[in-house]
N, C-alpha and C positions, 0 to 999 in steps of 0.2 A: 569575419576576419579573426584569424588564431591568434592567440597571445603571444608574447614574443617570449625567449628567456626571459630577459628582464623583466617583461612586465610581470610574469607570473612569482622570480624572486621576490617582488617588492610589493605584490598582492600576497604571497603567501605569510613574507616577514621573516622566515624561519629555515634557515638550514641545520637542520640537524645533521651533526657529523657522528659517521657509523663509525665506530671502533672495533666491531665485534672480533670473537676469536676464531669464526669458521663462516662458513656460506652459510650453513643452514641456521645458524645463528642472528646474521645480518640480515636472512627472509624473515625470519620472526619478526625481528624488532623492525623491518620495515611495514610487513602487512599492520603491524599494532597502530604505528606512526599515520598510517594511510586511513587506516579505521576511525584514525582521532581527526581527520580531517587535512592534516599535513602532507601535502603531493610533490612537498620535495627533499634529496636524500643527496649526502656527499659521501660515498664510502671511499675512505683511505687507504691508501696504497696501502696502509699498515696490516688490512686485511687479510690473513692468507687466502688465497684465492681470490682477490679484489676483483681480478678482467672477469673470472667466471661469474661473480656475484652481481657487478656489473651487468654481465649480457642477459644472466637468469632473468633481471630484474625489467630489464628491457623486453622481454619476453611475455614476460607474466602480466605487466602494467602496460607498453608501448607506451601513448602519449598523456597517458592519464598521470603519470610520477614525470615528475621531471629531475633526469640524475645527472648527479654530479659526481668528478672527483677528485682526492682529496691527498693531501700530502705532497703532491706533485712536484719533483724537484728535477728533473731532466728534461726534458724535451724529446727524450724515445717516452718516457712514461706517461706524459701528455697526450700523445700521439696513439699507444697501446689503449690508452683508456676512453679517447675520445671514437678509435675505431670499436667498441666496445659498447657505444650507447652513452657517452659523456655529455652534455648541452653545456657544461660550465666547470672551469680547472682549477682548482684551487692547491695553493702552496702557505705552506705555515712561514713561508721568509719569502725572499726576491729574487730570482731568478729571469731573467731578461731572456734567455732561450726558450723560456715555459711559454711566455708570454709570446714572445715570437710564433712557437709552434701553436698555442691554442687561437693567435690570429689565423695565423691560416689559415685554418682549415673554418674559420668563419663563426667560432667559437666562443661563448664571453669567459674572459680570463679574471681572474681575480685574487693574485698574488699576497702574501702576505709580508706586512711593515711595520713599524713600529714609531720609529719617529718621527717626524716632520720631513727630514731630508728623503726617507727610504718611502714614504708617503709621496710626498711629489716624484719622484725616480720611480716609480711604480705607474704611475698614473701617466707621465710623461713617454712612456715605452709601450702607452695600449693597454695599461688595464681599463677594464670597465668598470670593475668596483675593486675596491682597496680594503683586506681584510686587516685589521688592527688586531693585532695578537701577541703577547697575551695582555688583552686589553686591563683586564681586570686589576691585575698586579700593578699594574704604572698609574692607579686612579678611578679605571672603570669612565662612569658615563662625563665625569669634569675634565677627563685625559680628551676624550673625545672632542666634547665642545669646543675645547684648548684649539686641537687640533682645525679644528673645521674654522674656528676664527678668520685667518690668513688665507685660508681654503676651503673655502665653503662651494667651490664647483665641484669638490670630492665626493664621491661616492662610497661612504665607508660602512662596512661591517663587521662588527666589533666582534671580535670570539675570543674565549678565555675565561672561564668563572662567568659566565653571563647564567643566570640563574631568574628564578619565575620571581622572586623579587626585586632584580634586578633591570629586570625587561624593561619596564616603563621608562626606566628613566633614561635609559641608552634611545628610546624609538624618542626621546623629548628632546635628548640630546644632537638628535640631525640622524642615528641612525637609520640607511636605507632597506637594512634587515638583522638580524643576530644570528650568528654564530653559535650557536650550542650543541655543549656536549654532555657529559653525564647527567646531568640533571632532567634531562629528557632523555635521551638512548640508552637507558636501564638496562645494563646489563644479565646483571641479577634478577630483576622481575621474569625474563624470561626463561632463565636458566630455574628461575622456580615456576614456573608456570603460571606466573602473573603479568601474561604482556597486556593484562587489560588499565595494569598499572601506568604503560607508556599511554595507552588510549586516551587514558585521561587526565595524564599529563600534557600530552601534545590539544586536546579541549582546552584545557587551564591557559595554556600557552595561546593559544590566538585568543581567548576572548580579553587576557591582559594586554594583547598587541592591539584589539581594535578599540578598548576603551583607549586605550595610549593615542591612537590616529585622531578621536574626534577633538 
């Protein structure tokens, strides 16, 4: 039996979100990410070339990565990316048509919220998991908690300043996985030829997620 999206987000723990500045940019720091064990990726609209880095990525990996994407704010760019090679759509705020569109097509959607109200209204309209962002600024993993209190049938994924010191506390906190971004997607290491620095960044990173699980 194959995993499902979900199960593999919440075995992996970790979506790294690509920001890079070109395709062949975002192949780097993916192959790096992949080499450290990390088989899942949300490249950002913000991308230039996002659909093309998308389909590359689909190409070169098929089912061994599981992609995602990222920035998501219309309902044509949900749809562009999920024809593309997308398993899971992610939006930095709420957007009810995202959601719409990444049902459809049978998709897991994963919207982003921030307060209690836009956290149930996310949840409420089919998301699967609820990304909190930017988590870090409002509290980090006690905002979280906060949260899950009244609501703890939420499925939440905290992104924003989510850092390797921070990890733990967010997976103790209820989260179902983390959101991260520079702290893992080094931009710089590979633009200097050290993407073996993400390598061992994305190691560091799950071995603090599974001490964190037991």
């Amino acid at each position: 039996m194959s995993e499902t999206t979900q199960q593999i987000i919440e075995r992996v723990g970790l979506i790294p979100v690509l920001r890079a500045k070109s395709v062949a940019q975002g192949r780097a720091v993916v192959d790096a990410l992949v080499a450290g064990g990390v088989t899942v990726v949300e490249v950002t609209m913000t991308v230039p070339g996002a659909i093309d880095l998308l389909k590359e990525l689909q190409k070169a990996y098929g089912t061994e990565l599981l992609l995602g994407s990222g920035t998501v704010t219309t309902a044509n760019q949900a749809q562009a990316t999920i024809d593309a090679g997308a398993e899971f759509v992610v939006s930095p705020s709420l957007h009810l048509e995202v959601i719409a569109a990444t049902k459809a097509n049978k998709k897991i959607s994963c919207p982003g919220a921030l307060t209690p109200t836009e956290a149930i209204t996310a949840w409420n309209a089919g998301a699967d998991y609820v990304k909190i962002f930017p988590c870090s600024a409002v509290g980090g993993a006690s905002y979280l908690k906060s949260l899950l209190a009244p609501f703890p049938h939420l499925k939440l994924i905290p992104t924003g300043g989510v850092t390797l010191d921070t990890a733990a506390s967010f997976i103790k906190a209820g989260a179902r996985a983390l959101g991260v971004g520079s702290d893992l997607v080094n931009l710089a290491a590979v633009d200097e030829g050290h993407a073996e620095t993400i390598t061992e960044t994305a190691r560091a990173y799950l071995k603090v997620l599974g001490d964190a699980r037991k």
